[in-house]
Residue frames as a rotation matrix with the C-alpha (Angstrom) as fourth column:
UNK 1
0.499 -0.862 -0.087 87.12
-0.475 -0.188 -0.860 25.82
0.725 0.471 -0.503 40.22
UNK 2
-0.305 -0.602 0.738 88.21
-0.920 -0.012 -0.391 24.71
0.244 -0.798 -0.551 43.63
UNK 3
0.403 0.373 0.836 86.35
-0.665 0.747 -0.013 21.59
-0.629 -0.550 0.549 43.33
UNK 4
0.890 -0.382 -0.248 88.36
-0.076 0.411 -0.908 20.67
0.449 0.827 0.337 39.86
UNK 5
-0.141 -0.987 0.076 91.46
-0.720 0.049 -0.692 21.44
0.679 -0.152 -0.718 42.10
UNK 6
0.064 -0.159 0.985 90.59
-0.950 0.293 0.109 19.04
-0.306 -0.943 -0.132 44.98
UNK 7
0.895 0.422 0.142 89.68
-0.077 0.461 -0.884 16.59
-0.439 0.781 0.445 42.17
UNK 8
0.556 -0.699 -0.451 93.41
-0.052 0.512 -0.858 16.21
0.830 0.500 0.248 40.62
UNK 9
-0.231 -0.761 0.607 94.95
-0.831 -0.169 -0.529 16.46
0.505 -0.627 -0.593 43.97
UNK 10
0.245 0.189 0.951 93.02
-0.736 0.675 0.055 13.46
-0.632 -0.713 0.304 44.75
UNK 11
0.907 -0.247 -0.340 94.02
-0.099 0.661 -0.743 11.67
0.409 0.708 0.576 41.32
UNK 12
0.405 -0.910 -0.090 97.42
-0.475 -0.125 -0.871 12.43
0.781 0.395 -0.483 42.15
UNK 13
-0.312 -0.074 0.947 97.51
-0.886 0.383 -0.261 11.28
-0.343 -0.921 -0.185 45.90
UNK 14
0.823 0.363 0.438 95.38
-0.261 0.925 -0.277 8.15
-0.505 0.113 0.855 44.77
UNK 15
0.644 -0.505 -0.575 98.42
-0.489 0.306 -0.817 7.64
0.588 0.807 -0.049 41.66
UNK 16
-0.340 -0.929 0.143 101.29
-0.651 0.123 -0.749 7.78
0.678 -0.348 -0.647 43.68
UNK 17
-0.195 0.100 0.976 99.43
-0.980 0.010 -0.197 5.72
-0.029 -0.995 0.096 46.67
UNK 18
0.463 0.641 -0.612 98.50
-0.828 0.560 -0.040 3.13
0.317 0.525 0.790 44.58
UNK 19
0.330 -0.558 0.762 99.35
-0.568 0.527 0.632 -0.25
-0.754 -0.641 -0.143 46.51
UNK 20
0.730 -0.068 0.681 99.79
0.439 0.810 -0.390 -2.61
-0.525 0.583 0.620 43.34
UNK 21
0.835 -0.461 0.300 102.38
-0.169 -0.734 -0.658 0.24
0.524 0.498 -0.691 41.93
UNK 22
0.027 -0.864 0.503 105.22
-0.939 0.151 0.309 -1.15
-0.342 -0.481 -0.807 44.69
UNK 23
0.289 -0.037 0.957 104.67
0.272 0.961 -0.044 -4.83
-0.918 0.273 0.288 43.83
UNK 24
0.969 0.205 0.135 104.75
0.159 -0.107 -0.981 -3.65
-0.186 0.973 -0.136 40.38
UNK 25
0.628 -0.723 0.287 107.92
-0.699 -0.687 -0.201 -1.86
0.342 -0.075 -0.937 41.03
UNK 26
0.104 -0.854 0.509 109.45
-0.693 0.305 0.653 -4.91
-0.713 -0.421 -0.560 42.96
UNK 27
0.358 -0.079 0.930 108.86
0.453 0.886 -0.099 -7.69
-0.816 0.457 0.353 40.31
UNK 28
0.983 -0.186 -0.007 110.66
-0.119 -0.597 -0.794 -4.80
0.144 0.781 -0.608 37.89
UNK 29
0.464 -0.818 0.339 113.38
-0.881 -0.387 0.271 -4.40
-0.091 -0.425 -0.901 40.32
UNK 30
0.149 -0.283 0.947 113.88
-0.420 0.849 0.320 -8.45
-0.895 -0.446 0.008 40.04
UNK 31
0.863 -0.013 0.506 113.55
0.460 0.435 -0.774 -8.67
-0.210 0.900 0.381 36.08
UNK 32
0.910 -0.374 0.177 116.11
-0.282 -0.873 -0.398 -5.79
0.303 0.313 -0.900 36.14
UNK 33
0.461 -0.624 0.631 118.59
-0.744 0.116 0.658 -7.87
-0.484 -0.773 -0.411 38.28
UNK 34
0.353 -0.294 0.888 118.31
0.381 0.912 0.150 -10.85
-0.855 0.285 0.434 36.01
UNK 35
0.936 -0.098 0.339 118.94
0.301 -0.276 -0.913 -8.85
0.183 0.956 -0.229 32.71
UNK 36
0.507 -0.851 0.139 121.98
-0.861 -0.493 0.122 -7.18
-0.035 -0.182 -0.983 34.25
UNK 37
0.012 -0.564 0.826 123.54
-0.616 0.646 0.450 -10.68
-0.787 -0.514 -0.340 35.21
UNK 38
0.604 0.351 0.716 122.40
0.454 0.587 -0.671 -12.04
-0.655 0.730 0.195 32.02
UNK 39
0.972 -0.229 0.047 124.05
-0.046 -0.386 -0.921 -9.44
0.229 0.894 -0.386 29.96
UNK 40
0.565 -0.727 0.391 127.30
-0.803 -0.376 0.462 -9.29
-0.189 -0.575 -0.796 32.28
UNK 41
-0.446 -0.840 0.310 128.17
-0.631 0.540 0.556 -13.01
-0.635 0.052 -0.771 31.60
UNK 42
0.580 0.284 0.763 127.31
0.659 0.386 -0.645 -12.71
-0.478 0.878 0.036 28.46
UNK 43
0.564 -0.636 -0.527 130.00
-0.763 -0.645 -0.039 -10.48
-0.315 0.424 -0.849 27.52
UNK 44
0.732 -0.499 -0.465 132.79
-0.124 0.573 -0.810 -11.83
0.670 0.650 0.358 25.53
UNK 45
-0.070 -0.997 -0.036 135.23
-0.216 0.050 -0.975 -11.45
0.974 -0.061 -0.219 27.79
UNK 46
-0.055 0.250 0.967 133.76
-0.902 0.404 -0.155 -12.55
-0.429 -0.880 0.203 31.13
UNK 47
0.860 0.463 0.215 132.48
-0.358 0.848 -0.392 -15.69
-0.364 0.260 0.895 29.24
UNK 48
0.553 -0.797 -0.242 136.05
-0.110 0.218 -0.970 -16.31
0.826 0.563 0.033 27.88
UNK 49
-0.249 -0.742 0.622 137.48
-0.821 -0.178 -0.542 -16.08
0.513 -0.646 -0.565 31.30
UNK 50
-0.094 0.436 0.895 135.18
-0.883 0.380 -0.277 -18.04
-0.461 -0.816 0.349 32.94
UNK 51
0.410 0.703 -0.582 135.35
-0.910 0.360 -0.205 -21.10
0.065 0.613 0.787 30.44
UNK 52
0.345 -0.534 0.772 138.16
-0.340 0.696 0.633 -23.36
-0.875 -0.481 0.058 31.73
UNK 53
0.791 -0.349 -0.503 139.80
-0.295 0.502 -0.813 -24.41
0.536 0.791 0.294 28.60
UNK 54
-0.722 -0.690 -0.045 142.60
-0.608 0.665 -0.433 -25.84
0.328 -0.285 -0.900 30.57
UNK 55
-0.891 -0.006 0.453 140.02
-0.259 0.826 -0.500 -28.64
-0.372 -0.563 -0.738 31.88
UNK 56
-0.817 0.233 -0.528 138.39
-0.522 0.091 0.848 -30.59
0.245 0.968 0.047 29.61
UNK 57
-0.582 0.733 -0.353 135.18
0.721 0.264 -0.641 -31.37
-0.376 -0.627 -0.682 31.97
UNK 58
0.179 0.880 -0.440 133.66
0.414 -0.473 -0.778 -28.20
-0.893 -0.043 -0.449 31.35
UNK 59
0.220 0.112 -0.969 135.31
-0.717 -0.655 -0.238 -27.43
-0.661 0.747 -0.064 27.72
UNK 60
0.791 0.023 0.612 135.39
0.356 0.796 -0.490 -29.65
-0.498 0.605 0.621 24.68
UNK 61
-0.060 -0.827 -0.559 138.72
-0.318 -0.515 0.796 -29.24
-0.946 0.225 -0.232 22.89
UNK 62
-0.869 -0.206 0.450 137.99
0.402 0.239 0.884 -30.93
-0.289 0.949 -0.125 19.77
UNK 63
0.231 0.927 0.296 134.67
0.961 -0.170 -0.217 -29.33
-0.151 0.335 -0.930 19.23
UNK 64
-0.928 -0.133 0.348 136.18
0.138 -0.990 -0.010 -25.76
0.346 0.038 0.938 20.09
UNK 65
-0.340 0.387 0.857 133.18
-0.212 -0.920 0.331 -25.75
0.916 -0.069 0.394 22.76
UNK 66
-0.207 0.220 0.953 131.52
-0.968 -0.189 -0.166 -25.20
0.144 -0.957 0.252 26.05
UNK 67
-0.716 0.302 -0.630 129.95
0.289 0.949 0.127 -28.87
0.636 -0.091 -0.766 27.83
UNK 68
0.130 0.970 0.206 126.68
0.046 -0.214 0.976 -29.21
0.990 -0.118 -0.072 29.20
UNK 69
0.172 -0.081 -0.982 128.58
0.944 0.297 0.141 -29.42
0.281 -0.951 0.127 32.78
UNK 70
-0.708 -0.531 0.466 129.70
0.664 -0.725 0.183 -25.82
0.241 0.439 0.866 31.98
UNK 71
-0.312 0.843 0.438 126.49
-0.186 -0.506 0.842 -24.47
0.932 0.181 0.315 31.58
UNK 72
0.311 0.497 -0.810 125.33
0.680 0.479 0.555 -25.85
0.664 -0.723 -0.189 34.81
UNK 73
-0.270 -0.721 -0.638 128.04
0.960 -0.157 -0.230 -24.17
0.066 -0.675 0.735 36.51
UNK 74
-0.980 0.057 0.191 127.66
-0.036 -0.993 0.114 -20.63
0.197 0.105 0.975 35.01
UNK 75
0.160 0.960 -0.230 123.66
0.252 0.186 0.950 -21.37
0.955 -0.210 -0.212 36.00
UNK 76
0.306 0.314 -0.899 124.88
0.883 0.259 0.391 -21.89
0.355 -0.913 -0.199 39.34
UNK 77
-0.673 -0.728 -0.132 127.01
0.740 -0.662 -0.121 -18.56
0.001 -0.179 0.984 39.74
UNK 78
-0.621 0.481 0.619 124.65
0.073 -0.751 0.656 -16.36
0.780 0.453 0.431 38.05
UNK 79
0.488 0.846 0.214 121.76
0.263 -0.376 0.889 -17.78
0.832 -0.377 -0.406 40.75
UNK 80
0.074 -0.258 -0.963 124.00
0.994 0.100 0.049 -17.65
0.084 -0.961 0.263 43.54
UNK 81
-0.903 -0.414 0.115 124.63
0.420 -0.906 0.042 -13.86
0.087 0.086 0.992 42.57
UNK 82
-0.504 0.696 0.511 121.06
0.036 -0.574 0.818 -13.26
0.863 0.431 0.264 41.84
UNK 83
0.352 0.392 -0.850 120.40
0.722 0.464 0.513 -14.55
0.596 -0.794 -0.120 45.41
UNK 84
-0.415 -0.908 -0.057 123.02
0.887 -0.389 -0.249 -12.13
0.204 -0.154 0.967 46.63
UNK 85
-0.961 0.050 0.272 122.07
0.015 -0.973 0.230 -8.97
0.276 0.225 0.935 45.29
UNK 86
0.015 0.898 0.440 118.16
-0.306 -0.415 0.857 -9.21
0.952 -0.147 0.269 45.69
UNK 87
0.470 0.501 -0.727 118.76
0.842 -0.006 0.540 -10.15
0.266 -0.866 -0.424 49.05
UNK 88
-0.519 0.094 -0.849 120.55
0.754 -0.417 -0.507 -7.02
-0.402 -0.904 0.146 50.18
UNK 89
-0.710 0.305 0.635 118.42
0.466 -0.473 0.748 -5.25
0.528 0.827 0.193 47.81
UNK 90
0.146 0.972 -0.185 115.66
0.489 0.091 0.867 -5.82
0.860 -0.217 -0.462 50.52
């Protein structure tokens, strides 16, 4: 009986110790950073703010849409944020 207990107390100690279980955890903690930032300016109303329709570089006015210079931008924001946050994450 007392060897069945020493026997999950080492499963458990081994679980939680597991070294590939933090890596695992940080490359979550980094997919979890980009979905947020993805979904955030992808809202209607961030993405409406940010579109410049007064300047007709980054919005087409006879299409009624974004330009591919646009997109660049909001690219850059997003990584400059994602740079941000996972660094003081660390």
């Amino acid at each position: 009986m007392e060897e069945l207990k020493k026997e999950l107390e080492n499963k458990n100690s081994s679980f939680l110790n597991f070294p590939d279980f933090k890596e695992k955890l940080t490359g979550i903690k980094d997919i979890f950073v980009v979905f947020l930032l993805i979904i955030f300016f992808n809202v209607s109303s961030i993405d409406e703010f940010l579109r410049f329709k007064k300047y007709s570089v980054f919005y087409d006015i006879q299409d009624d849409k974004s330009t591919l210079l646009f997109t660049f931008f909001k690219a850059m924001i997003i990584t400059s944020l994602y740079y941000m946050i996972t660094y003081l994450l660390k």
